[in-house]
C-alpha positions as CSV (number, residue, x, y, z in Angstrom):
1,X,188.0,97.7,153.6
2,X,186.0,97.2,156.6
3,X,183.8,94.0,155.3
4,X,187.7,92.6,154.6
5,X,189.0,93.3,157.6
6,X,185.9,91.5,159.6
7,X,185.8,88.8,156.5
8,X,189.8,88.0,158.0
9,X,189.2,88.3,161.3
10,X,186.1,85.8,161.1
11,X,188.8,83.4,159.5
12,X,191.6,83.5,162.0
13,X,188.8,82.9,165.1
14,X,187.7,79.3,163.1
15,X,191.6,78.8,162.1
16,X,192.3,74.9,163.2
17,X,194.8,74.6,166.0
18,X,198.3,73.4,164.9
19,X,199.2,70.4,165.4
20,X,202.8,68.9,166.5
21,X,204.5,68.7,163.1
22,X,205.9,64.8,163.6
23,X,208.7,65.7,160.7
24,X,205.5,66.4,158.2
25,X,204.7,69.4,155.5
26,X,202.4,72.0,157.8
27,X,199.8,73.9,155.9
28,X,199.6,77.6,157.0
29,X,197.6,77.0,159.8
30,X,200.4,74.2,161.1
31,X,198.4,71.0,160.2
32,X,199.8,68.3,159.6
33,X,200.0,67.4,155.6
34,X,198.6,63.9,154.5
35,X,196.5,61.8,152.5
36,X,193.8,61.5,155.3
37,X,193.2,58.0,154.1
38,X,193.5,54.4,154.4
39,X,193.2,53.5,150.8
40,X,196.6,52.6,148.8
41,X,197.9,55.6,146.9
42,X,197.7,54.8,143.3
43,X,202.1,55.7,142.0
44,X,202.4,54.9,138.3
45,X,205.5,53.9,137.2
46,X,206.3,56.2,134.0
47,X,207.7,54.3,131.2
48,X,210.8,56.6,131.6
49,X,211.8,54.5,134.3
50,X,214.2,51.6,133.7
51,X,213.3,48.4,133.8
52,X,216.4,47.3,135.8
53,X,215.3,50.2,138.3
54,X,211.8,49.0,138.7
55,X,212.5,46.2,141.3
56,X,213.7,48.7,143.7
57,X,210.5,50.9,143.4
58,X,208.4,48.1,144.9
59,X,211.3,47.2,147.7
60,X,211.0,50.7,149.1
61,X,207.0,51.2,148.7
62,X,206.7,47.4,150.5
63,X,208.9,49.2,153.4
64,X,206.9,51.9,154.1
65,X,203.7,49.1,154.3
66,X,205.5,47.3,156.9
67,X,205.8,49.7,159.3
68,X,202.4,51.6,158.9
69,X,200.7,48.2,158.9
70,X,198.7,48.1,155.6
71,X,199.1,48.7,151.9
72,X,200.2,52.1,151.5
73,X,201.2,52.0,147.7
74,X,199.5,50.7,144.4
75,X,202.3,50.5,142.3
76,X,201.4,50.4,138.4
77,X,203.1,49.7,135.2
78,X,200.5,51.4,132.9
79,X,202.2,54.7,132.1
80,X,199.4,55.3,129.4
81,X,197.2,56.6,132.4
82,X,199.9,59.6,132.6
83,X,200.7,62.6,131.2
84,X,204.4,62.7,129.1
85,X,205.9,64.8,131.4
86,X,204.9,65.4,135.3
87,X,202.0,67.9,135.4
88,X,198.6,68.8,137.1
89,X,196.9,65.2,135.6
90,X,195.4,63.8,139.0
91,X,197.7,61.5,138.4
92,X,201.1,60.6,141.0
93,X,203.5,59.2,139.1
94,X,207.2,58.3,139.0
95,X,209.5,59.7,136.0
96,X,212.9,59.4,135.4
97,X,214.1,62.7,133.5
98,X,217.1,63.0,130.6
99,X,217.2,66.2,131.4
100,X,217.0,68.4,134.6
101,X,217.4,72.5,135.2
102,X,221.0,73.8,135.0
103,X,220.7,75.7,138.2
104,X,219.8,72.5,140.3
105,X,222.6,70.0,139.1
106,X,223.0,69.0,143.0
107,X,219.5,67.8,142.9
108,X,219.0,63.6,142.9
109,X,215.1,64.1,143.0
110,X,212.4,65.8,143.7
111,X,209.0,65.4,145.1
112,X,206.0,68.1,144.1
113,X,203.2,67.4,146.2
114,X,199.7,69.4,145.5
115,X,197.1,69.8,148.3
116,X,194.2,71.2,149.7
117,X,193.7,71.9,153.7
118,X,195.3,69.4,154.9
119,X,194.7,66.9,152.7
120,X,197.3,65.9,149.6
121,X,195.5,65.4,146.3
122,X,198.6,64.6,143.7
123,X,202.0,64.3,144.1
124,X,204.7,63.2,141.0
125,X,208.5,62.2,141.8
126,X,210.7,63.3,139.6
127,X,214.0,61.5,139.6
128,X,217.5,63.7,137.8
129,X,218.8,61.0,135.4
130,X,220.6,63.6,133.8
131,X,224.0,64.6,136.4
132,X,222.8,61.2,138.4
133,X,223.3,57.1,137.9
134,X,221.5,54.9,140.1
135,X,221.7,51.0,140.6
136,X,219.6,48.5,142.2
137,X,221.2,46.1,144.4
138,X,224.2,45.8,141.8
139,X,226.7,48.7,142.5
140,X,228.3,47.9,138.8
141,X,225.3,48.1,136.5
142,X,224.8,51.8,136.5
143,X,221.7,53.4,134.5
144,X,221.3,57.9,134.1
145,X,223.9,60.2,134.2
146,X,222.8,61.1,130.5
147,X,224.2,64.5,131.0
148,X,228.3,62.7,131.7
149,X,227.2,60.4,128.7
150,X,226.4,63.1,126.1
151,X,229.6,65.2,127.0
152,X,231.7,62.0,126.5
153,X,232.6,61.8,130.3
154,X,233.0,58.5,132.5
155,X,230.0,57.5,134.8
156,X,232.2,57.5,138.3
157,X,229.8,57.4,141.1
158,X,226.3,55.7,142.0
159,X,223.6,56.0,143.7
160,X,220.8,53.6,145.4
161,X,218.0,53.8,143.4
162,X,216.1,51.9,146.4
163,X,217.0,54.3,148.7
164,X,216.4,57.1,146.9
165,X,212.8,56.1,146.4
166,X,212.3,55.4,149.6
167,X,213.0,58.9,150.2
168,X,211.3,60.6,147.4
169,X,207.8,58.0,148.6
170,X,208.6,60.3,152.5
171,X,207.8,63.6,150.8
172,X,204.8,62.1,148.8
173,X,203.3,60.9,152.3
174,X,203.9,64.4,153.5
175,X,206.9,63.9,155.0
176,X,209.8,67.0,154.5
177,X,213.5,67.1,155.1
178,X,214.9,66.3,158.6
179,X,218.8,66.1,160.1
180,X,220.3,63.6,161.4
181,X,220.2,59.8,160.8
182,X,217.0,59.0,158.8
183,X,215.7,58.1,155.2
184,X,214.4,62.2,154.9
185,X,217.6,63.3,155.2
186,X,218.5,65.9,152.2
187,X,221.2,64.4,150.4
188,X,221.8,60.5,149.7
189,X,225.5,60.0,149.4
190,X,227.5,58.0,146.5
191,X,226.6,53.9,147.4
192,X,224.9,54.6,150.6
193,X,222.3,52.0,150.5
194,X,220.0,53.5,153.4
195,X,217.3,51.7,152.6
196,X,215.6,50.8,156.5
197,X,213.8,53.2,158.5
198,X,215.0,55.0,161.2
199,X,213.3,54.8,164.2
200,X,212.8,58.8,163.7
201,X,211.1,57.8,160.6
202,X,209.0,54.9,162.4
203,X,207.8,57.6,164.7
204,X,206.8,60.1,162.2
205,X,205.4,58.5,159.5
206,X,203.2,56.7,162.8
207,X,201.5,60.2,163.2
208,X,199.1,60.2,160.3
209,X,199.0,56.6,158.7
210,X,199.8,53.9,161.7
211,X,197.4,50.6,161.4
């Protein structure tokens, strides 16, 4: 018990200071969460994905590149590099599921990010095609909601599929939920197409990956 205790306290005296958290995922020691990297992040587009959704994927990636100044995303179409469902691959992709957990219906997407210290190693977006239909640019061409479509139900709301990439890419930089008017907020309502930054989200994506 002793060699523990002295083992702990050796810890806590080296812990890193915390850092402000900029509207980022902190690590117990209240570090920032990030990539720690100039280098695109290589997001695979799972062949799960529509094709009439695609376009969108690279419209919200190219925004987050504008404001931090360089190429943050490699966006590929090869999904034979990933795994047939989101996993532990060393692999980020993007998926776009038929069917989504009963107890999180409310759910549009959701972001698992994996990392060590501070530093993310994988992250996969999952996107809930099954109580959800998302459009790109065209409010009338509607693609998902395969849970309405099975039970014979009518498709009646949509969502931006833009935007709600552009939100789901937030959390994979490390960014979390936040109030207010900005891309991380937590829900993305029927034809909102909030697909700029905020000048919230300017500042805080600025913290760990501004040119």
């Amino acid at each position: 018990m002793l060699m523990v205790l002295i083992a702990i306290s050796s810890l806590n005296s080296c812990a890193p200071k915390p850092q402000n958290d900029c509207g980022f995922v902190q690590n117990i020691y209240g570090q920032r969460i990030s990539w720690k990297t100039k280098l695109a992040i290589k997001l695979i587009i799972h062949n799960t994905v529509p094709a009439e959704l695609k376009s969108a994927i690279y419209r919200a990636a190219a925004t987050w590149d504008r404001q931090v100044g360089y190429i943050v995303f490699e966006i590929s179409e090869d999904s034979t590099l990933l795994s047939n469902a989101p996993t532990r691959d060393h692999k980020n992709g993007i998926y776009f599921l038929s069917n989504w957990e009963s107890d999180r219906t409310s759910e549009q997407g959701r972001t698992s990010v994996y990392w060590a210290g501070d530093q993310i190693q994988e992250a996969d977006i999952r996107i809930n095609a099954f109580d959800f239909s998302y459009y790109d640019q065209n409010p009338l061409q509607l693609v998902g909601s395969f849970g309405l479509k099975k039970s014979g139900q009518t498709i009646s709301e949509g969502y931006s599929f833009e935007a709600l990439l552009l939100h789901e890419m937030g959390h994979l930089l490390g960014l979390k939920h936040r109030n207010g008017t900005t891309v991380m907020a937590t829900h993305l309502a029927a034809y909102s197409d909030r697909t700029q930054l905020a000048a919230v989200d300017q500042q805080s994506v600025s913290c760990e990956y501004k040119q």
